[in-house]
C-alpha positions as CSV (number, residue, x, y, z in Angstrom):
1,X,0.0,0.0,0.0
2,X,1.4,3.5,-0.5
3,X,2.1,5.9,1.9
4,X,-1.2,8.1,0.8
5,X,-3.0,5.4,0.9
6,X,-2.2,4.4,4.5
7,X,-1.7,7.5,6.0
8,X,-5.8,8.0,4.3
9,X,-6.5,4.6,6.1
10,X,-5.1,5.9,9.6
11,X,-6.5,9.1,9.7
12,X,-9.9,7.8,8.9
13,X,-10.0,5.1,11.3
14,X,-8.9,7.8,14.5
15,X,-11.9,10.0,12.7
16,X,-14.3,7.0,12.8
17,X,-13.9,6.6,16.4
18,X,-13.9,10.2,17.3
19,X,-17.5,10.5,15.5
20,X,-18.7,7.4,16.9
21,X,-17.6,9.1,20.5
22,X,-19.9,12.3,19.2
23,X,-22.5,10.4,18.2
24,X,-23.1,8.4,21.3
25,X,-22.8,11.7,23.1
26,X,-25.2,13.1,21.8
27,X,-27.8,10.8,22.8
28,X,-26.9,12.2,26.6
29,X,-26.5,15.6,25.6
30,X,-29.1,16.6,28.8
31,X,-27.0,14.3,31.2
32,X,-25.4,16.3,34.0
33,X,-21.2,15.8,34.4
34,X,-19.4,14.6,36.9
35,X,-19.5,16.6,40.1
36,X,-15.9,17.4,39.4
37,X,-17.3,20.1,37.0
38,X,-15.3,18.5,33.9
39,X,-16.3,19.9,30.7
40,X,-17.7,17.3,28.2
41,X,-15.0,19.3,25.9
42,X,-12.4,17.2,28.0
43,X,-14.0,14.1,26.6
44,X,-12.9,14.6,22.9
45,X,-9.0,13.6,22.0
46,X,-6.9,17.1,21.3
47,X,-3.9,17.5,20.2
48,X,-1.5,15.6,17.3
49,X,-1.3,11.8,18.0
50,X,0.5,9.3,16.4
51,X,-1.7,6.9,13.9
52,X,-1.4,3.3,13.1
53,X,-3.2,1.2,10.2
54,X,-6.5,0.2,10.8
55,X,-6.6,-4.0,11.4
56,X,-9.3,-6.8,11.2
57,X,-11.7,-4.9,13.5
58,X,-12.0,-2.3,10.8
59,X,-14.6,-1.4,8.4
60,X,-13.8,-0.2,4.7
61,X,-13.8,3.4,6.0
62,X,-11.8,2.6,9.1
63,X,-14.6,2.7,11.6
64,X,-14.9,-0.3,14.0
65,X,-16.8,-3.6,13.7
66,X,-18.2,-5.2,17.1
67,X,-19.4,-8.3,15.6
68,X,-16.7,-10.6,17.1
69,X,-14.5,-10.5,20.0
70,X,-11.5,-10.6,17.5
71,X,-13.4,-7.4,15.9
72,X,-13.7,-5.5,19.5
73,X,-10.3,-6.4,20.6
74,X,-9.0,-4.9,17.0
75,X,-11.1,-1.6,17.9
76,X,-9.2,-1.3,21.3
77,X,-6.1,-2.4,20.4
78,X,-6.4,0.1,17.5
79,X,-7.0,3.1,19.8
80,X,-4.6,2.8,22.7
81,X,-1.9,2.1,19.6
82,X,-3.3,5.5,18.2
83,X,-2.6,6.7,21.5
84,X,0.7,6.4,21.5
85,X,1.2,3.1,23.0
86,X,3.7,0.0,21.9
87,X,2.5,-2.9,20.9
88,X,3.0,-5.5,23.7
89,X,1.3,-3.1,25.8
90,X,-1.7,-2.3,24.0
91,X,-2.1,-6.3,24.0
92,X,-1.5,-6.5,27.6
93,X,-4.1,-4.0,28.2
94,X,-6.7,-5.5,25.5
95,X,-6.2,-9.2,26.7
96,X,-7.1,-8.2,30.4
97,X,-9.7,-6.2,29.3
98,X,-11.0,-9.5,27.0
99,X,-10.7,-11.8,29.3
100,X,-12.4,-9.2,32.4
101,X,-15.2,-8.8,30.4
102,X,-15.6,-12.9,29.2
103,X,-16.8,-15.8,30.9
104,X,-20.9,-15.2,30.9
105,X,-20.0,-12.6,28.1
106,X,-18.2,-13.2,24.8
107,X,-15.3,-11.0,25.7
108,X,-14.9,-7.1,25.2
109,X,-18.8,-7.3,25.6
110,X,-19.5,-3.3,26.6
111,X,-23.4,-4.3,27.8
112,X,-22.1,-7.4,30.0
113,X,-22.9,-7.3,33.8
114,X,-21.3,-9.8,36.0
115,X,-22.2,-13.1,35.7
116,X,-24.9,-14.5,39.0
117,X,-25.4,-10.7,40.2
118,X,-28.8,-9.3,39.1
119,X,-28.1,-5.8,40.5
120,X,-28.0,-3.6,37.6
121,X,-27.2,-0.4,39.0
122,X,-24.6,2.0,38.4
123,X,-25.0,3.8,41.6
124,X,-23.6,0.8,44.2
125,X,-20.8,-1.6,44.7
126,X,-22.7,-5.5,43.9
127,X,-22.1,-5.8,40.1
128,X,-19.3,-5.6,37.7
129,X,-20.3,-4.0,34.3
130,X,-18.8,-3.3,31.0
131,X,-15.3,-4.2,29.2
132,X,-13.3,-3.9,32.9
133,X,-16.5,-5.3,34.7
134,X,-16.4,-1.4,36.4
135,X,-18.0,-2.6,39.9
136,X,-17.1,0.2,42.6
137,X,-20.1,2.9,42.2
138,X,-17.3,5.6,41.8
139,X,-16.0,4.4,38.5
140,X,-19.7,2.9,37.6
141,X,-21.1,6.8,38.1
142,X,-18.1,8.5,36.5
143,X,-18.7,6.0,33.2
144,X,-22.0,7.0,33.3
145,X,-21.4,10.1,33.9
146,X,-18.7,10.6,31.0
147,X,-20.6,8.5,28.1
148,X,-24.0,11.2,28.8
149,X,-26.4,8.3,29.2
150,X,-27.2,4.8,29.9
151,X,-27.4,3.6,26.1
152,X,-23.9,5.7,25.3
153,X,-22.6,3.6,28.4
154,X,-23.4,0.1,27.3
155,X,-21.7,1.1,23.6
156,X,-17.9,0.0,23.2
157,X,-16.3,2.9,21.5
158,X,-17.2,5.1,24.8
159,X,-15.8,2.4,27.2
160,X,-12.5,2.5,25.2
161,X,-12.2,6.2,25.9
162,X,-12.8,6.2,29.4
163,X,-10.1,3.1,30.1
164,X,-8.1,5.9,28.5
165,X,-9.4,8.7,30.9
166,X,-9.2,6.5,34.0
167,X,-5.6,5.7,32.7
168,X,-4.4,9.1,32.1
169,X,-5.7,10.9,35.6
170,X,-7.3,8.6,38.8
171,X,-4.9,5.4,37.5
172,X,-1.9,7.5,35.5
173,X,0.8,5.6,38.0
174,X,-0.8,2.1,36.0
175,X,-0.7,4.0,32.7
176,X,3.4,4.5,34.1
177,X,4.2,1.5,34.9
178,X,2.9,0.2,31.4
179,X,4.6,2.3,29.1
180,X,7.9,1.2,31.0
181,X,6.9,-1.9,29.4
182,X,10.1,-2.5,26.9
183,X,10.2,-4.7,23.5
184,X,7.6,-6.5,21.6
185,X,8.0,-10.1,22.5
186,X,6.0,-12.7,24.4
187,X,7.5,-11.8,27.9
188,X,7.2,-7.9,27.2
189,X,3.3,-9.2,26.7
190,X,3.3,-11.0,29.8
191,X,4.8,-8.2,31.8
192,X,2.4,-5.7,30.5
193,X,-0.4,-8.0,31.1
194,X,0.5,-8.6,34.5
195,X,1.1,-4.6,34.9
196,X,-2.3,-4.0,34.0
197,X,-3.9,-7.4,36.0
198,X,-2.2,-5.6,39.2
199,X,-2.7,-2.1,38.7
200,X,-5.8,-1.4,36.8
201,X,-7.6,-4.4,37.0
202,X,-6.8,-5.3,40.3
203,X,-9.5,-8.5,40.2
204,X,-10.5,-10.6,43.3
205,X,-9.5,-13.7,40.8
206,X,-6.4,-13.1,39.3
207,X,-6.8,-15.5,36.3
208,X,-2.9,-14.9,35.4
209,X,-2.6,-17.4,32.5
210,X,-6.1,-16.5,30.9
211,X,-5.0,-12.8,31.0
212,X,-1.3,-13.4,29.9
213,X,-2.9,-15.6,27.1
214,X,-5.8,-13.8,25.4
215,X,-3.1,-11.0,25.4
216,X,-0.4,-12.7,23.4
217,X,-3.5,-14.0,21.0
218,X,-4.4,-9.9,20.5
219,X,-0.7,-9.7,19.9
220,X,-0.2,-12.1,16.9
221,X,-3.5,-11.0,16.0
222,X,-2.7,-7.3,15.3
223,X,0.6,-7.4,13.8
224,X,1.3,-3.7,13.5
């Protein structure tokens, strides 16, 4: 492919998911914001970033398929790449994310609740919810809270970006630790795996292998 081509390829796919973060947006546009007083301005990605080439998850216009866990993983892998993150740890923190969200769901499932709890709310402690099964009411309200409504919530493209927003302010030392994840080779993935397992994730089942595992499959699977 040419270097026109793929640049046209890269800078439609970051588009794509900045439109699809509009969009769902919208339909919460009477929402109130967090009490912090954040501007929903905050929300939208400023500011030159570096691009990468849009992979299986991708549409012809470089927008995001959900159909598959394979497609969903693609999506996220895709944006924290765009976000200026390596490979190995973008898998780390897709494969944790994957296998967080699996088990009674299909994995990277953005409307999963946790399996055997029938609390639903977003406003206590019971359930997990969502790609990082979100279960403290804090980070349940300030999803909520960030996505505008209920709907925008439960979609995958507005999860994505608040991993990102958790990971860049309340959980920036886990974003540090990652990115001083070196090299691109199996043990690179295992380390930032277990980087994000510990420090993000933080789950009352560890689940070590299954994490290290689905994140050396998003690996090979997005070789770029």
């Amino acid at each position: 492919m040419s270097r026109v081509g793929l640049a046209s390829r890269r800078a439609a796919f970051v588009l794509s998911l900045t439109a699809a973060l509009v969009s769902v947006l919208a339909l919460g546009a009477g929402v109130g914001l967090a009490s912090s007083g954040q501007s929903r301005a905050t929300i939208s990605h400023s500011g030159p970033i570096p691009l990468v080439e849009c992979g299986p998850g991708c549409l012809g216009g470089g927008g995001c398929s959900t159909a598959t866990r394979v497609d969903r993983e693609a999506c996220g892998y895709n944006f924290f790449r765009s976000e200026g993150l390596t490979r190995a740890q973008a898998a780390g923190l897709v494969g944790n994310l994957s296998v967080e969200s699996a088990g009674v769901c299909s994995g990277m499932d953005p409307s999963c609740w946790e399996g055997g709890c029938s609390d639903h709310s977003f406003y206590d402690s019971v359930c997990g919810f969502g790609i990082a099964q979100w279960t403290y009411y804090t980070r349940k309200e300030g999803l909520l809270n960030f996505a505008g409504s209920v709907s925008a919530a439960e979609q995958l493209v507005p999860q994505i970006w608040y991993v990102w927003q958790e990971l860049t302010t309340t959980y920036s030392s886990a974003l540090n630790h990652l990115k001083a994840v070196s090299g691109n080779t199996q043990s690179s993935v295992n380390q930032a795996s277990d980087v994000v397992m510990y420090d993000y994730e933080n789950p009352g089942v560890l689940n070590q292998s299954a994490r290290r595992s689905r994140s050396w499959t998003v690996f090979q699977n997005n070789p770029y």
